[in-house]
PAZAPA-4460 file (N, C-alpha, C; in steps of 0.05 Angstrom, whole numbers, plus 32768, in hexadecimal, padded with zeros to 4 digits):
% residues 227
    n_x    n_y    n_z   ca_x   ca_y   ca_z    c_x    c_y    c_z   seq   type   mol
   8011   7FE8   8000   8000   8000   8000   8012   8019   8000     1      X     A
   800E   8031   7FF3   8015   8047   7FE9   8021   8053   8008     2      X     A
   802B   8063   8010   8033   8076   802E   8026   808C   8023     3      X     A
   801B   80A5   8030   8012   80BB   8032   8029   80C7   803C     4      X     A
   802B   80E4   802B   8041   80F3   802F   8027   8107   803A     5      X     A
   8036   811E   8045   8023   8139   804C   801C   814A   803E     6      X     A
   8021   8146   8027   802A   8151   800B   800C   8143   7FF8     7      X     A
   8007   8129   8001   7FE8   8123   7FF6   7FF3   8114   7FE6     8      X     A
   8012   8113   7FD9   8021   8100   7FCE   8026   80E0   7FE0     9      X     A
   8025   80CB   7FCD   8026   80B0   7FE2   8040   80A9   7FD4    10      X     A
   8058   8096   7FDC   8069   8085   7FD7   8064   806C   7FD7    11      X     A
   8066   8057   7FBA   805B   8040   7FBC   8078   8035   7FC6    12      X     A
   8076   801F   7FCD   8089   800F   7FD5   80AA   800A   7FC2    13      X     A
   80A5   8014   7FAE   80BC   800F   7FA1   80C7   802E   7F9C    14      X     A
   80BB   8042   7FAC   80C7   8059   7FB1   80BF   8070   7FA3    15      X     A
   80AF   806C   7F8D   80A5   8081   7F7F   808F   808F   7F8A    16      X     A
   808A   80A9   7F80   8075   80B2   7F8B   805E   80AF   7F77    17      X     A
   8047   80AF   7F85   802F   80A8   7F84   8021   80BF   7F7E    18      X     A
   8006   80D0   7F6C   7FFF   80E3   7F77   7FEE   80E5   7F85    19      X     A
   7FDE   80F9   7F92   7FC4   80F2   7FA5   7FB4   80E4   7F93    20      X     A
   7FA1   80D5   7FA2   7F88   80C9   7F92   7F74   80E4   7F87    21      X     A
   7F65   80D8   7F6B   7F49   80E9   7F6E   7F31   80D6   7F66    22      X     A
   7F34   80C2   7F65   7F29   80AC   7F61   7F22   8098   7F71    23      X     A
   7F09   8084   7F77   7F0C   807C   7F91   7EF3   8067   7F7B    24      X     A
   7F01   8042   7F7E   7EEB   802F   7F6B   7EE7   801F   7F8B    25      X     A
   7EC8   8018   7F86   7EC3   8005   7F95   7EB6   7FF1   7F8E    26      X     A
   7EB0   7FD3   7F94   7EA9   7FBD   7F8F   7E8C   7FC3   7FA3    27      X     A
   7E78   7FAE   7F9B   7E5E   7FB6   7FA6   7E66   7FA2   7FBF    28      X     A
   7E59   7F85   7FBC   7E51   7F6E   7FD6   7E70   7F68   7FE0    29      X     A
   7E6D   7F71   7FF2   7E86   7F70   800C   7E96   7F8B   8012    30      X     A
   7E88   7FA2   8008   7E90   7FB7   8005   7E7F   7FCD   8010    31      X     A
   7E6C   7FC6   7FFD   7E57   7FDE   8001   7E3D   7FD4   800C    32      X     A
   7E48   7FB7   8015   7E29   7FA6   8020   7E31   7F9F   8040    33      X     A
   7E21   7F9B   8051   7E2C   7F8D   8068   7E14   7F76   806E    34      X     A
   7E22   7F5F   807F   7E20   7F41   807F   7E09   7F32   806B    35      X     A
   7E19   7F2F   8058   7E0A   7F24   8038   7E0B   7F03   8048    36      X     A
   7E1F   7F01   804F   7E20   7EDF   8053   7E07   7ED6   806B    37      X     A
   7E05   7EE7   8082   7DEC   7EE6   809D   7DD2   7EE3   8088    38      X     A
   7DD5   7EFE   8078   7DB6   7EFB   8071   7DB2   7EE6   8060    39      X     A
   7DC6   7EE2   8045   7DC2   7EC4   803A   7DB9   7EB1   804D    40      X     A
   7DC6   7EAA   8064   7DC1   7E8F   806C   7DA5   7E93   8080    41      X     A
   7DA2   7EAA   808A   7D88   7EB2   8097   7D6A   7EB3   807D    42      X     A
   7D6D   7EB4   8068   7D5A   7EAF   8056   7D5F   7E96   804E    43      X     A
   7D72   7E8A   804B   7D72   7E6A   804B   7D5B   7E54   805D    44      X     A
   7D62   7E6B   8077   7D53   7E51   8089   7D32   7E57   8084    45      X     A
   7D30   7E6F   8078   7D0F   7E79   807A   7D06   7E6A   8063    46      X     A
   7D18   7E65   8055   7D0F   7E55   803A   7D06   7E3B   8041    47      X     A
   7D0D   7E2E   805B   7D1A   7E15   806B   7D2C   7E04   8058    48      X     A
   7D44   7E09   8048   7D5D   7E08   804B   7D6E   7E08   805A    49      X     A
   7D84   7DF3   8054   7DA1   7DF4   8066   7DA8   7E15   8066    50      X     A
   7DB2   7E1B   807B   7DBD   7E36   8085   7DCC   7E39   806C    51      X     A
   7DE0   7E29   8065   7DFD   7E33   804E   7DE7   7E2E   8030    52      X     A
   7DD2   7E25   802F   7DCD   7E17   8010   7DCE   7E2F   8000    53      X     A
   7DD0   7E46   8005   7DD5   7E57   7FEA   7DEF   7E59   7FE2    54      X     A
   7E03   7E62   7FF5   7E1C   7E61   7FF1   7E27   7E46   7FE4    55      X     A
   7E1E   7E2F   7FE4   7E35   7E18   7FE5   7E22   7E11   7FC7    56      X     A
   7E0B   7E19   7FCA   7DFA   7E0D   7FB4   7E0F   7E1F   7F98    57      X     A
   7E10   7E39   7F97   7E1C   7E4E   7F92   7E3B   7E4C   7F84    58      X     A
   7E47   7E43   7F92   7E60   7E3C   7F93   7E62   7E24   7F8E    59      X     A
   7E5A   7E0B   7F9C   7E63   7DED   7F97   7E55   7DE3   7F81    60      X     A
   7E3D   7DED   7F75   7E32   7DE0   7F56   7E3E   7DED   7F42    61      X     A
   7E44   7DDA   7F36   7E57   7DE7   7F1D   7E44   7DF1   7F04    62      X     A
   7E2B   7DE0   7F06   7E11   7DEE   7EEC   7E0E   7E0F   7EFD    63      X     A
   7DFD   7E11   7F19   7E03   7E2B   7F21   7E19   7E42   7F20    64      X     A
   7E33   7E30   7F22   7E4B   7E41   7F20   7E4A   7E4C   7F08    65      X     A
   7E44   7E3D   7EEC   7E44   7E48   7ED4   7E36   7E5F   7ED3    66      X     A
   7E18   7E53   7EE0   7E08   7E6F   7ED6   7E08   7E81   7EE0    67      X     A
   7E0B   7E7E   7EF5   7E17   7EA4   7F0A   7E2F   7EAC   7EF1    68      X     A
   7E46   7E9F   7EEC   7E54   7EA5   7ECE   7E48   7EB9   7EC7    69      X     A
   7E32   7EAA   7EB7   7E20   7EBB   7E9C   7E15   7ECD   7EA3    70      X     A
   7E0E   7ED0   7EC0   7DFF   7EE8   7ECC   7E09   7EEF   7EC8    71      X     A
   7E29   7EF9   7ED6   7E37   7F0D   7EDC   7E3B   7F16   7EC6    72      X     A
   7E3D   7F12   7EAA   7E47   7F1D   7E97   7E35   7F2C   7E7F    73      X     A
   7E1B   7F20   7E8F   7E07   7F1E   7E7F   7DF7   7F0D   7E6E    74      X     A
   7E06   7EF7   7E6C   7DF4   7EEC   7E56   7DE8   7EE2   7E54    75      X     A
   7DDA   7ED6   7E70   7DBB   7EE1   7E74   7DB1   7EF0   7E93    76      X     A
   7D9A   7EF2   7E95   7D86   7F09   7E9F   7D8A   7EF8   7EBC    77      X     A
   7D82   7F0D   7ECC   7D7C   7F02   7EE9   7D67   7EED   7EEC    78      X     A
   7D50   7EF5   7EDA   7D34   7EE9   7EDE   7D3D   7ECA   7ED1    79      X     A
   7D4F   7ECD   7EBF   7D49   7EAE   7EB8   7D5D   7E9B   7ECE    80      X     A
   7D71   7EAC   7EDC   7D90   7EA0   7EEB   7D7A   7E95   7EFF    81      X     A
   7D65   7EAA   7F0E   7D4F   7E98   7F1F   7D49   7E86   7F1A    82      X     A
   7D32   7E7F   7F0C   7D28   7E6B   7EF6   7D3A   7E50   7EFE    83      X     A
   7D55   7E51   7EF3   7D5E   7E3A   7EEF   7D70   7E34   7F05    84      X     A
   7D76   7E42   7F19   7D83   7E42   7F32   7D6F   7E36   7F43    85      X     A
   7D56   7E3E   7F46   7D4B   7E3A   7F5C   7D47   7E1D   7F5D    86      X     A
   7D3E   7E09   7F4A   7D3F   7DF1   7F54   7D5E   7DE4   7F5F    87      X     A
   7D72   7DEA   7F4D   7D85   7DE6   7F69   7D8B   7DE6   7F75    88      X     A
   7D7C   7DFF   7F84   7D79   7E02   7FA2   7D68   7DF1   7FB2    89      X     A
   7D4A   7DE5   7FA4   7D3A   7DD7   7FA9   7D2C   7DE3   7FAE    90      X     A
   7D22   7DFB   7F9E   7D11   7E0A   7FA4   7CFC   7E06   7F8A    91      X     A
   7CDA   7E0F   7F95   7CCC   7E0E   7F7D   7CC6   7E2B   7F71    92      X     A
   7CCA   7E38   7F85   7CC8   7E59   7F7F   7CDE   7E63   7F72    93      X     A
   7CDF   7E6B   7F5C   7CF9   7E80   7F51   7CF6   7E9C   7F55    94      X     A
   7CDA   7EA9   7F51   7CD5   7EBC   7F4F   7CE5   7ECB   7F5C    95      X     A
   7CED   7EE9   7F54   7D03   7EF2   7F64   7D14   7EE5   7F7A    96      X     A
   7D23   7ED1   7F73   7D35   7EC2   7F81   7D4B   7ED1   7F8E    97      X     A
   7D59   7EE1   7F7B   7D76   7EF6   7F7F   7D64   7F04   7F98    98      X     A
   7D56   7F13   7F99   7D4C   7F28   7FA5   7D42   7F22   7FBE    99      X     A
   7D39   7F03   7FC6   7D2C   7EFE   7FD7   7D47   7EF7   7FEF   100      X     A
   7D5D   7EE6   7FD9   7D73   7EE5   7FE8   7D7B   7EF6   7FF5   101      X     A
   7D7C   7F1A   7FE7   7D8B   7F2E   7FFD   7D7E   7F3E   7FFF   102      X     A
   7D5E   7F33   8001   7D50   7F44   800D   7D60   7F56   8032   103      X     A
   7D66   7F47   8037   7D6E   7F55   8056   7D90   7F61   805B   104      X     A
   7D9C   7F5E   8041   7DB9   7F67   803E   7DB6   7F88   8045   105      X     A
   7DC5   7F8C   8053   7DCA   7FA7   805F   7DE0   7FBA   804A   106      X     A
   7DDC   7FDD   8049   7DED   7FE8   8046   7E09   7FEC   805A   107      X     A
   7E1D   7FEF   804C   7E36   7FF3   805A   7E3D   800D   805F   108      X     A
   7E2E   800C   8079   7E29   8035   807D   7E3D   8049   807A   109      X     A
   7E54   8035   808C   7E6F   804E   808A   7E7E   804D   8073   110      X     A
   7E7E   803D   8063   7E83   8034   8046   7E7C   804A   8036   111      X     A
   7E68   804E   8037   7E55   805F   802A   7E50   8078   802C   112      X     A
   7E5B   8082   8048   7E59   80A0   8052   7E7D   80A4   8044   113      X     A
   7E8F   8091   8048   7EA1   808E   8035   7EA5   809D   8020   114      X     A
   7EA0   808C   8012   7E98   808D   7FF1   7E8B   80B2   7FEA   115      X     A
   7E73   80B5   7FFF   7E60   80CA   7FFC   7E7B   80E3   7FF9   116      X     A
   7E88   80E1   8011   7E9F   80F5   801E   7EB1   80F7   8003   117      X     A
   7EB8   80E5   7FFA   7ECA   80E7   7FE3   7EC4   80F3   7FCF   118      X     A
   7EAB   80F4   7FD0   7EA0   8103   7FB3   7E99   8114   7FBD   119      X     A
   7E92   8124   7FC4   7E8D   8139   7FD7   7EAD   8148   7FDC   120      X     A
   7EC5   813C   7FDE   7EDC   8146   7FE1   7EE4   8148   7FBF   121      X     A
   7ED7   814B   7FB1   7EE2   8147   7F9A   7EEF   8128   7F81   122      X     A
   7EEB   8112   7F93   7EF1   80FC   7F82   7EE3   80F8   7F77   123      X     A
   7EEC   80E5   7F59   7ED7   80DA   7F45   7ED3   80B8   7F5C   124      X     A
   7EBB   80B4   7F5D   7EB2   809C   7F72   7EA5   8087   7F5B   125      X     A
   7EAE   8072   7F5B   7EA3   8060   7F3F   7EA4   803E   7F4E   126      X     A
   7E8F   803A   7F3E   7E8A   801C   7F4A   7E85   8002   7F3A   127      X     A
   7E98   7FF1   7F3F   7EA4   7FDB   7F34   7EA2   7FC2   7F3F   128      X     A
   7E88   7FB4   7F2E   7E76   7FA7   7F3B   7E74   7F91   7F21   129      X     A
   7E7B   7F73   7F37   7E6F   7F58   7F2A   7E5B   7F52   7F2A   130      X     A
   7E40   7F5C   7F1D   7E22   7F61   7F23   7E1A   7F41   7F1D   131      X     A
   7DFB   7F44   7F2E   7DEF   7F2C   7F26   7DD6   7F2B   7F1E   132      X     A
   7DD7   7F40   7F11   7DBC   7F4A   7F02   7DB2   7F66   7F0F   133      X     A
   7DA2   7F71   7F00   7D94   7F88   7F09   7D6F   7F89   7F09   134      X     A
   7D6A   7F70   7F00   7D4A   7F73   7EF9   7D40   7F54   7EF3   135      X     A
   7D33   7F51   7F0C   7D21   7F5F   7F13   7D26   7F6E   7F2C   136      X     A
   7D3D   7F60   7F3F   7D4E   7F6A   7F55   7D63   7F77   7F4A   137      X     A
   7D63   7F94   7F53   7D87   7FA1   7F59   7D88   7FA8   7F6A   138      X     A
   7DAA   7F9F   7F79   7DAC   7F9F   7F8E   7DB8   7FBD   7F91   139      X     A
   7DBD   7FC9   7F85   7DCB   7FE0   7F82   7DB1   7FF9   7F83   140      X     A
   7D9E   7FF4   7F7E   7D84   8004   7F84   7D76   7FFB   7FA4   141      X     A
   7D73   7FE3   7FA7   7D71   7FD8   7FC2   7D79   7FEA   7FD3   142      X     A
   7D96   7FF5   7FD8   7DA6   7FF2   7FE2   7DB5   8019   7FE1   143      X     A
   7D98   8026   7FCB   7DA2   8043   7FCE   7DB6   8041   7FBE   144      X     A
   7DCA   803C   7FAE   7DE5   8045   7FB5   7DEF   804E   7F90   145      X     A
   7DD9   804A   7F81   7DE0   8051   7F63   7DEA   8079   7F6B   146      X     A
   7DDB   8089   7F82   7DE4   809C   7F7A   7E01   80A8   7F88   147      X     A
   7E0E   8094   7F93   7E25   8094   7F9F   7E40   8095   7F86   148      X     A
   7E32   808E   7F6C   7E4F   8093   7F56   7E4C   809E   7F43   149      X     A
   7E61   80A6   7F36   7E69   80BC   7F24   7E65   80AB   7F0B   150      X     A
   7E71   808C   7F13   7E7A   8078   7EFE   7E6B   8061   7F0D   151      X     A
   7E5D   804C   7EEE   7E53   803B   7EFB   7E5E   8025   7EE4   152      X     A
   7E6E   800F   7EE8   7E7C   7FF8   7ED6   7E6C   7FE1   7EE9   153      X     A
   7E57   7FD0   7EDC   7E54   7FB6   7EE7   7E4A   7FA7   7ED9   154      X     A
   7E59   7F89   7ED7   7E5D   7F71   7EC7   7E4F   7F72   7EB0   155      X     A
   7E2D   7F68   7EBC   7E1E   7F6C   7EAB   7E1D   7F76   7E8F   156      X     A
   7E20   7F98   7E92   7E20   7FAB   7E85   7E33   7FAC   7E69   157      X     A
   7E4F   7F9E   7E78   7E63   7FA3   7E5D   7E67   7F88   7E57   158      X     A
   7E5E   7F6D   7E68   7E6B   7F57   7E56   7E86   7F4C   7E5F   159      X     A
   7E8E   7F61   7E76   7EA5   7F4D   7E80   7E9B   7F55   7E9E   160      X     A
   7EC0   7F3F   7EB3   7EB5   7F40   7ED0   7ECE   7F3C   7ED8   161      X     A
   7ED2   7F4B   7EF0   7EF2   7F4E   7F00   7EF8   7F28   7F03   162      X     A
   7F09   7F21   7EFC   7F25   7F3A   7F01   7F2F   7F33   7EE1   163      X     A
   7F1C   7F3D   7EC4   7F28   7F3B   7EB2   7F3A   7F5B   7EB2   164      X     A
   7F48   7F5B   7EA7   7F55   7F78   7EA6   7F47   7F91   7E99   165      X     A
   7F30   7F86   7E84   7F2D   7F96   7E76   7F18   7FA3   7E89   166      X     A
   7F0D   7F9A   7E9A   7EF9   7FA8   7EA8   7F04   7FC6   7EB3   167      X     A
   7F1A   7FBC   7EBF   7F25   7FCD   7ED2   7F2C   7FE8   7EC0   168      X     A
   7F37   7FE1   7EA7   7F3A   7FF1   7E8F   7F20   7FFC   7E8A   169      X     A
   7F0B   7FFE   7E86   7EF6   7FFD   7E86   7EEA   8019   7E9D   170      X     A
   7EF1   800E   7EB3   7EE5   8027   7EC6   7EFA   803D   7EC1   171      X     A
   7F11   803C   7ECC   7F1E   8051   7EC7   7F21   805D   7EB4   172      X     A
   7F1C   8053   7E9A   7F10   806A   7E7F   7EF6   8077   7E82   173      X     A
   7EE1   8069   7E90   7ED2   8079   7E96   7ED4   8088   7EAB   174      X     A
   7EE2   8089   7EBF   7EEA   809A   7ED6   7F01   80B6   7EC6   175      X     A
   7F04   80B8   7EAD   7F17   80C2   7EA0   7F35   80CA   7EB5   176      X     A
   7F3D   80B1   7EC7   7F58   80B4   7ED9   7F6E   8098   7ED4   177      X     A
   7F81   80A3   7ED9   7F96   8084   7ED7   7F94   8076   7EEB   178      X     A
   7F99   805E   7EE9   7FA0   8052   7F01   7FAA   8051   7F19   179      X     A
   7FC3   8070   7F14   7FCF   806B   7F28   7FBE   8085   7F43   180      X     A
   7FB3   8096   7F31   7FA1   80A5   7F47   7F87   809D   7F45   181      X     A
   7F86   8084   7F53   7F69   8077   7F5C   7F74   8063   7F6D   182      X     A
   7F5C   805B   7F85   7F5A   8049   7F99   7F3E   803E   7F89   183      X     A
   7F4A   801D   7F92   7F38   8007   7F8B   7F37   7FF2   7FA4   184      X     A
   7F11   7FF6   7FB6   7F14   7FE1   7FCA   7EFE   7FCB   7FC1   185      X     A
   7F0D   7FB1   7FC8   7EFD   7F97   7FC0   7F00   7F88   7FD7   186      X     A
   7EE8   7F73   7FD7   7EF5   7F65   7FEE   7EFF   7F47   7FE2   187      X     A
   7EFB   7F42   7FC9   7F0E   7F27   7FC2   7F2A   7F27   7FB7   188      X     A
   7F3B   7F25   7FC0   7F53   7F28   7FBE   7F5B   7F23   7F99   189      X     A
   7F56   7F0E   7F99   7F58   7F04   7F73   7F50   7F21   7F64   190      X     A
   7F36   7F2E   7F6D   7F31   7F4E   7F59   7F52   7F5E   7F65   191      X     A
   7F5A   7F5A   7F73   7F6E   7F70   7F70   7F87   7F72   7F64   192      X     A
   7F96   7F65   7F64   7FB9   7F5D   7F51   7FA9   7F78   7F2F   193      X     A
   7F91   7F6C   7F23   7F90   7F79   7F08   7F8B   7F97   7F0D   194      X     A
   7F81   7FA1   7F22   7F84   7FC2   7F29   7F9F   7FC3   7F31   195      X     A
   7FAD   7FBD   7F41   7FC0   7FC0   7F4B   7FDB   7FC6   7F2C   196      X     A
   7FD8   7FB6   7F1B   7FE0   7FB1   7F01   7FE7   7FC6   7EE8   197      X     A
   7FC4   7FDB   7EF3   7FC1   7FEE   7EE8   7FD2   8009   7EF4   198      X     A
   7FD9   8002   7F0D   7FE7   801E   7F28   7FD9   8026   7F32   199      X     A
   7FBC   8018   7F36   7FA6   801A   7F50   7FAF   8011   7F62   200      X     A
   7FA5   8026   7F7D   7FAE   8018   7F94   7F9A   8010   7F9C   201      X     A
   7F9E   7FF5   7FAB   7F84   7FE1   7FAD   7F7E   7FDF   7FD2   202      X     A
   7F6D   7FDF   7FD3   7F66   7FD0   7FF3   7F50   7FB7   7FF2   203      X     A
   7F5C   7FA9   7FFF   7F54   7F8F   8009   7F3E   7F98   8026   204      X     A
   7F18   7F96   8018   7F12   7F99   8028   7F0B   7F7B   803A   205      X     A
   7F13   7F83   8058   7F0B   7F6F   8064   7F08   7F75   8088   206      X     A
   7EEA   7F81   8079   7EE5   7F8C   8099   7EDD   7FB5   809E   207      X     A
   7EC6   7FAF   8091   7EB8   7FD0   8090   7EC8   7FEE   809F   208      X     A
   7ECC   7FE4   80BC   7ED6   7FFA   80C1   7EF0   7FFF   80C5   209      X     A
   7F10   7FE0   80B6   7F24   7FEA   80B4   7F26   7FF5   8097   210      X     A
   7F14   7FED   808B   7F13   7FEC   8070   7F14   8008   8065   211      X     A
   7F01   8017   8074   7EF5   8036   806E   7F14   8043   807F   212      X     A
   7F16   803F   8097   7F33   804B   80A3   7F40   8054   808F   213      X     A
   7F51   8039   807F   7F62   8036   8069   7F66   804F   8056   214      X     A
   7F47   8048   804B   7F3F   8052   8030   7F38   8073   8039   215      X     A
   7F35   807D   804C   7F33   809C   805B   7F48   80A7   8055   216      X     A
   7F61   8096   8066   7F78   80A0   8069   7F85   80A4   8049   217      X     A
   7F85   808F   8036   7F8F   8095   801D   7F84   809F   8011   218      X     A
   7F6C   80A7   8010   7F5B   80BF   8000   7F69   80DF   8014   219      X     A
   7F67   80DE   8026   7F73   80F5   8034   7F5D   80FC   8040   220      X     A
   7F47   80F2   8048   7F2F   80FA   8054   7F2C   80FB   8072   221      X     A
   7F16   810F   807C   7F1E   8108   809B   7F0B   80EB   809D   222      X     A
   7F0D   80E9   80BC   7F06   80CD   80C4   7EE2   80C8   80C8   223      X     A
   7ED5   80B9   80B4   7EC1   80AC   80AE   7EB6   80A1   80D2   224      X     A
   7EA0   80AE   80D8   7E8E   80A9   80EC   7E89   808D   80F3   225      X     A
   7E81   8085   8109   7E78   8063   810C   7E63   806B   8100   226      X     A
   7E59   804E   80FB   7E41   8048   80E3   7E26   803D   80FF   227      X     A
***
């Protein structure tokens, strides 16, 4: 991670200077959401499902693995990813399936007053997001937070999904900034090496309020309120 000079200039580790940020990308679920995994497994059991059956169903089926794939990129719709997900789950209901799942997913308050502060201090604030549809559920309307950016890049929309490179190429042309004056926070480690690549400085989020600390201090902001 970059050092902060008093100067608003940072030193990356191999000694060069850095310039201040004016750029600030964020990733949506584990970022700008708080306990996605509680409420998954808390609508699991209402379903009367195993606590984990979304996650593992999610992750450990490889026909599901595929099609979250195709979500993310688009090629096809939320309404049909329901449809054909939900009996894997063992469910007979698809109907808004995505939506029912996070129905109870929380905003990431200090995240967000964050984010707010940054643009408000002058940064371009842009959001860089592995979407999983927008319709008939978006979680990004759910959740308030479309008017939190300047820049909006997610999967869906262009056809690709982190951590291809071109995405990341992708926002920062639309953010019209280089890489090296922008902060990028994610919380899966694999999205970061391809910003980092570009001369983004990256944070590894893991954990709301060291996360925001971090990302204060390298934007140059004062210190973000408890949430």
């Amino acid at each position: 991670m970059a050092q902060p000079h008093g100067d608003g200039t940072r030193q990356d580790g191999d000694g060069t200077d850095r310039p201040p940020p004016r750029g600030l990308i964020l990733d949506f679920a584990g970022v700008l959401t708080r306990g996605t995994g509680t409420s998954h497994r808390a609508w699991c059991e209402r379903e009367g499902l195993a606590p984990d059956a979304w996650w593992r169903t999610l992750t450990g089926d490889p026909a599901v693995r595929a099609l979250y794939a195709d979500l993310e990129v688009g090629r096809i719709g939320q309404a049909e990813w329901n449809r054909r997900v939900a009996p894997a789950l063992g469910l007979a209901d698809h109907v808004d399936l995505m939506g029912r799942a996070w129905s109870t997913v929380r905003p990431a308050v200090r995240m967000i007053a964050l984010a707010r502060a940054a643009r408000a201090a002058g940064h371009t604030v842009a959001l860089l997001s592995n979407s999983f549809g927008t319709d008939p559920y978006d979680p990004y309307a759910a959740l308030g937070l479309w008017e939190l950016f300047d820049v909006a890049v997610i999967s869906e929309r262009v056809g690709l999904a982190k951590p291809d490179p071109a995405i990341y190429r992708l926002v920062l042309e639309a953010m019209g900034l280089p890489g090296r004056a922008c902060v990028f926070v994610d919380d899966q480690p694999a999205n970061l090496p391809p910003a980092r690549a570009l001369g983004v400085e990256t944070v590894l989020a893991d954990g709301e309020d060291a996360t925001v600390e971090r990302v204060a201090a390298l934007l140059g902001l004062p210190p973000v309120p408890a949430g």
